[in-house]
N, C-alpha and C positions, 0 to 999 in steps of 0.2 A: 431270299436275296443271297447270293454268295459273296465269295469273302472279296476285299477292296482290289480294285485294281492297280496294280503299280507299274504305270507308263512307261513308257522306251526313254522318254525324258526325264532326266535327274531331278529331283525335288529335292530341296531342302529346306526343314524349314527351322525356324529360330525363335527363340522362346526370350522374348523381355527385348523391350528397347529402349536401351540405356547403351554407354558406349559402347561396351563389348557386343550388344546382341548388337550393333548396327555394322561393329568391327568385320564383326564375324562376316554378317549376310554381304559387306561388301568384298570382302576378302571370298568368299565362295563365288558372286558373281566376275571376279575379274580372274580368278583360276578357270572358271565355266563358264564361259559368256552362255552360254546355250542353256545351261541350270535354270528352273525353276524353282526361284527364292523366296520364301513367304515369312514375314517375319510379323509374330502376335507379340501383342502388346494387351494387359488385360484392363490398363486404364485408360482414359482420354488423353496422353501426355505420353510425348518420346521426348526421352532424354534430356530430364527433369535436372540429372542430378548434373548434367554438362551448366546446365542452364545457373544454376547455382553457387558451381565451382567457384574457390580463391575470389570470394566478394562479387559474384557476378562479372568475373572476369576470366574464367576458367584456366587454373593451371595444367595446361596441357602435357605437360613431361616435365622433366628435369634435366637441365643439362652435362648431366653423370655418360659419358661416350663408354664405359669402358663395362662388359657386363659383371667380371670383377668386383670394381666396384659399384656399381647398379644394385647389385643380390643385398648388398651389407643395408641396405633401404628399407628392407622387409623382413619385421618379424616374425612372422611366417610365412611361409614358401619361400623362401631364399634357395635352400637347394634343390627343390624340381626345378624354378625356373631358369636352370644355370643350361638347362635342354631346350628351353623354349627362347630368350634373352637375344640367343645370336639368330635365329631365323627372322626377327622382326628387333632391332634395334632401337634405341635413341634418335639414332642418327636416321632410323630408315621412318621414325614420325615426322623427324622435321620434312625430311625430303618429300614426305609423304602429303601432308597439307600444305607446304609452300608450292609444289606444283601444282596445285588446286588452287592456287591464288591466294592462299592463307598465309604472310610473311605472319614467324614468331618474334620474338623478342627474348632475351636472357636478365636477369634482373641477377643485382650482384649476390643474392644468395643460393645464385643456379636455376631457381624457378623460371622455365619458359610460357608465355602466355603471346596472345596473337598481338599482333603490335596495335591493332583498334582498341587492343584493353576488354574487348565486348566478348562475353560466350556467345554470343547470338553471331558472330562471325563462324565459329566451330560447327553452330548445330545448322548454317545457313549452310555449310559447306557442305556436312555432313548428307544433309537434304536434297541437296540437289545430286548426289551421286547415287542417292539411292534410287532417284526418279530416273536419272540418265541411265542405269543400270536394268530399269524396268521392275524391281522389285516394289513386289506385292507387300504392304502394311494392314494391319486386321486390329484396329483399334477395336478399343472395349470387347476384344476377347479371348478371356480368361481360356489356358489350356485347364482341360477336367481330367484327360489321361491322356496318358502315355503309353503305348501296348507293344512292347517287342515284338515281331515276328521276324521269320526264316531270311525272307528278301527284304528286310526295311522296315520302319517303325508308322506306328499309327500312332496320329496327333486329334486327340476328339474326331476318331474311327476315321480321318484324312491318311491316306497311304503318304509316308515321305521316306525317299532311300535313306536319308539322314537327317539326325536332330540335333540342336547346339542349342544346350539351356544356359543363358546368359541372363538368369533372374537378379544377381544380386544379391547383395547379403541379406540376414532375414535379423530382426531383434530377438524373437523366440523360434527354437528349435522346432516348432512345430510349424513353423514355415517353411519347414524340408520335409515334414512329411509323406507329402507324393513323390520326393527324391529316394526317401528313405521305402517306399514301399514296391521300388524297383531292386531294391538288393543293396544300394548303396548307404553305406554308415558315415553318420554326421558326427562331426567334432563341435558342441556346444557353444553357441552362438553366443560371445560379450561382445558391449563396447569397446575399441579403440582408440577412437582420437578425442579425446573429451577434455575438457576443463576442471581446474581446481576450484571446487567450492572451498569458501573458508567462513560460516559464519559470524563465526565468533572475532574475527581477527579484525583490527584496526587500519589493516594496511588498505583492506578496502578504497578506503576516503583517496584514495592515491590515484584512483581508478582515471585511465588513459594512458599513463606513464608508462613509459619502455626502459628497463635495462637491457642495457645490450648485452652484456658478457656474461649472466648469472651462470653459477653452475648447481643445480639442484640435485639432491640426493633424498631417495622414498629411504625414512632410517628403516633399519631392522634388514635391508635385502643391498642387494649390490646394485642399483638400478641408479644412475646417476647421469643425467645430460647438459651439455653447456654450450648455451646462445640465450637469444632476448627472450626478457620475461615480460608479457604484457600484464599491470594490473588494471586489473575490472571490477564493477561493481558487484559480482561474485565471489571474485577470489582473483585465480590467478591463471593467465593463458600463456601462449605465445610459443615460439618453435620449442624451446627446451621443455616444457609443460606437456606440449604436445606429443612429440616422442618418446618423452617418458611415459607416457598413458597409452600409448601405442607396446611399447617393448612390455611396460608393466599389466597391459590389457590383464590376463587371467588371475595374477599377483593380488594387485587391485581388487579385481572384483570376489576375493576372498577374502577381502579383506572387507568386504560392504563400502568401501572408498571411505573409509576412516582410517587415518594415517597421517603421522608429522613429517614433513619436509625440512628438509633442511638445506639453506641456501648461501651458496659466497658471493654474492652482489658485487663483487668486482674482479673475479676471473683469475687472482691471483695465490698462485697454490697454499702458501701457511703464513705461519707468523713471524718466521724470520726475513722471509723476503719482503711482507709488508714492512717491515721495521727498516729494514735497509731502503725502502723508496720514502720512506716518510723523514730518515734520517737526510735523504739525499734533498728532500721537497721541502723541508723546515726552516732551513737560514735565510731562505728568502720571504717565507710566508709567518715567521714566527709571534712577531707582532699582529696579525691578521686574526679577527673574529673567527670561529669556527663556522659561522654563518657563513661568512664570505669568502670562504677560503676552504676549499675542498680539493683532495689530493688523489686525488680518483675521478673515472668519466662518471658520475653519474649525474641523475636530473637535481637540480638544484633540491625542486620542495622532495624530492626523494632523501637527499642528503640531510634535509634537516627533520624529516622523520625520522631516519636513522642514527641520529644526533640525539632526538628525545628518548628513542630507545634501549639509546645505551645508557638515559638517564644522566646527557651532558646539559650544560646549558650552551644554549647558540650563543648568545653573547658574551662569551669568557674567549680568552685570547689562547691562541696556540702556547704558547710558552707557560700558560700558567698552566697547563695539563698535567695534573699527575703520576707517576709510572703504573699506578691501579686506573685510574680511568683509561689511561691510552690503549692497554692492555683490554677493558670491557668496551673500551669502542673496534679492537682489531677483533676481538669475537663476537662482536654484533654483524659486522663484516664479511665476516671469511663462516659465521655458525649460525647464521639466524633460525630460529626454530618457528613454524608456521602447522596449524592444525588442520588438516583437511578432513571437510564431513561431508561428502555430498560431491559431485560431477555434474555438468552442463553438456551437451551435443556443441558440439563445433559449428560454430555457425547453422547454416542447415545443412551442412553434409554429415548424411550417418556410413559412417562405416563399424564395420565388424570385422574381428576373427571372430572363426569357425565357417562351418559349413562342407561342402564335401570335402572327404579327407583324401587329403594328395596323394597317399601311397593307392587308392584306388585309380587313378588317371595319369596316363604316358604324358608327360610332359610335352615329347618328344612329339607327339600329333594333336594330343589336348581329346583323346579317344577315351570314352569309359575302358578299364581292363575288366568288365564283368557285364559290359554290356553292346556288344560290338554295335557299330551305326552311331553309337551316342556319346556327344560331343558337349565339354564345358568349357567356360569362356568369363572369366570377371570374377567380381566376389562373391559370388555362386558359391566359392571357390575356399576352401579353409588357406586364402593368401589374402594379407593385407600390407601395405606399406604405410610408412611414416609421411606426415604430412608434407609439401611439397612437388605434387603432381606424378609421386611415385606409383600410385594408384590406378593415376591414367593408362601411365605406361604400360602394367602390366593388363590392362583395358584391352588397351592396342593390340599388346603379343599375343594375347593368349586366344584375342579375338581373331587375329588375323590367321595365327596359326590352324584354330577348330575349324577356318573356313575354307581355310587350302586344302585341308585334307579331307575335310564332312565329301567335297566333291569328285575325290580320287577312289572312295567307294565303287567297288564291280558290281 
């Protein structure tokens, strides 16, 4: 038998379907309406992780317009994608699904989701384009190789002018193997978005309760971020938790995720400006239980956790506070110290850094620079963002981008 034929007609085909491999194939089919687009998928299930997203609600973007500030989102890949960012926008996903009947919504901390609340509107949308499109789907089957040649690549000894491996992040580096065994070097795959376990800690019992304003600091490194802290029956979540375990991914995991935190529970920088709000908040509350009377937004039974921890009693009166007590309840405050042993996965979204390393791939096309035809697309990708739908995004771009170009191939 001689070697594969490769038709007058463009094939392309796309490896995973998850957002970006579905980005991608649709992005090749409307640059090529004439292309032949085949997109494998090695399990029973596309686009698992859409399905999953922001509570089963999928946070589809973020509504950051400016690529500026877009890139500052991502702790890795920030500056490749400062080449990829402006070719497919923010602005150019809203446009993108609300003209497919998909209206978003912006919720006040930026995060865009479809206005039904439902990922099943994204992956219904997503579905039906790839059908109007005529692209081919190849459930339950796994790619086994990959094989460069001169005119176009073989996909399990299938001739395609071009490939867009849109697999996704892997937990262990040997889930890039077959990547790695085409010439391409992998950047070691950790967790990202994860949760504070706290065994040993007390605060537990709190679990449901949100600070809004905390600012958290990993001691010993400069890693420090400030918004809501949710307590859980593990430890501790919520955006500020989150992004620090995103920025501190590899920090962390050198650490074995044993590390104290350290948090200011009400947002306000030291102890002279607390002193001045407490002086300002006192002539009116001075008489007032400490119970009842709290000079800070937080949740009540948070305040009088924070009240036992500084070792007050709830039922003693403002006025009768000491200048030593006042002083260890403003450092309970502004320095609380918490033990972290142990990480959770984010709901069920996993993401990772690592994976292919970006100085191997143009940004600029999303083209391997070591393997011409061969195209990557998502967290494949050693690019991850912080939680808030920054992740989709770069879904979209990088997907949309490998698909415009996989079909500009001569």
């Amino acid at each position: 038998m001689g070697p594969p034929y490769f038709s007058a007609m463009k094939r392309v085909a796309v490896i995973g379907g998850g957002a970006a491999g579905f980005f991608a194939a649709l992005s090749a089919s409307e640059h090529e309406p004439s292309c032949a687009v085949v997109l494998f998928e090695k399990s029973d299930k596309v686009l698992a992780k859409v399905k999953v997203s922001g509570g089963g609600r999928c946070n589809v973007t973020n509504a950051t317009f400016k690529t500026g500030q877009l890139i500052k989102n991502y702790p890795r890949g920030s500056k490749p994608l400062r080449k990829t960012f402006p070719q497919f926008e923010t602005q150019d996903t809203v446009d993108w699904f609300t003209s497919r009947g998909v209206k978003l919504k912006t919720e006040s901390d930026g995060r865009m989701f479809p206005a039904s609340d439902s990922s099943q509107s994204i992956i219904d949308c997503l579905m039906a384009q790839v059908h109007k499109a005529g692209i081919e789907i190849r459930m339950r089957t796994p790619v086994k190789s990959i094989t460069p040649q001169d005119d176009g690549i073989l996909v399990n000894e299938e001739a395609f002018d071009a490939v867009i491996v849109a697999t996704g992040g892997s937990p262990k580096s040997s889930g890039f193997d077959w990547l790695a065994a085409l010439g391409h070097s992998i950047t070691q795959p950790v967790p990202s978005l994860f949760t504070f376990n706290m065994p040993e800690e007390t605060v537990k019992e709190m679990m449901g309760l949100v600070v809004k304003k905390a600012l958290v600091r990993i001691q010993g490194t400069k890693l420090s971020h400030q918004g809501p802290v949710l307590i859980t029956h593990w430890g501790m979540s919520g955006p500020a938790v989150l992004k620090l375990s995103a920025w501190g991914a590899r920090e962390l995991q050198s650490r074995g995720y044993a590390f104290n935190i350290q948090v200011n529970w009400i947002g306000i920088a030291n102890e002279i400006e607390v002193n001045e709000h407490l002086n300002a908040w006192l002539p009116t509350n001075r008489k007032k239980k400490l119970a009842n009377a709290c000079p800070f937004d937080l949740p009540k039974n948070f305040w009088l956790y924070l009240i036992g921890k500084a070792e007050l009693s709830s039922d003693s009166l403002w006025l009768e506070m000491s200048k030593k007590s006042r002083n260890k309840l403003i450092n309970t405050l502004l320095n609380d110290i918490y033990a972290v042993k142990g990480k959770t996965t984010f709901k069920e979204e996993f993401v990772t850094c690592g994976g292919i390393n970006t100085s191997e791939v143009d940004f600029q096309t999303m083209q391997s620079c070591m393997i011409p035809r061969l195209y990557f697309a998502g967290e494949v990708l050693d690019v991850d963002g912080i939680t808030g739908g920054f992740n989709f995004q770069a879904a979209w771009s990088t997907g949309f981008v490998a698909g415009k170009n996989a079909v500009r191939i001569k």
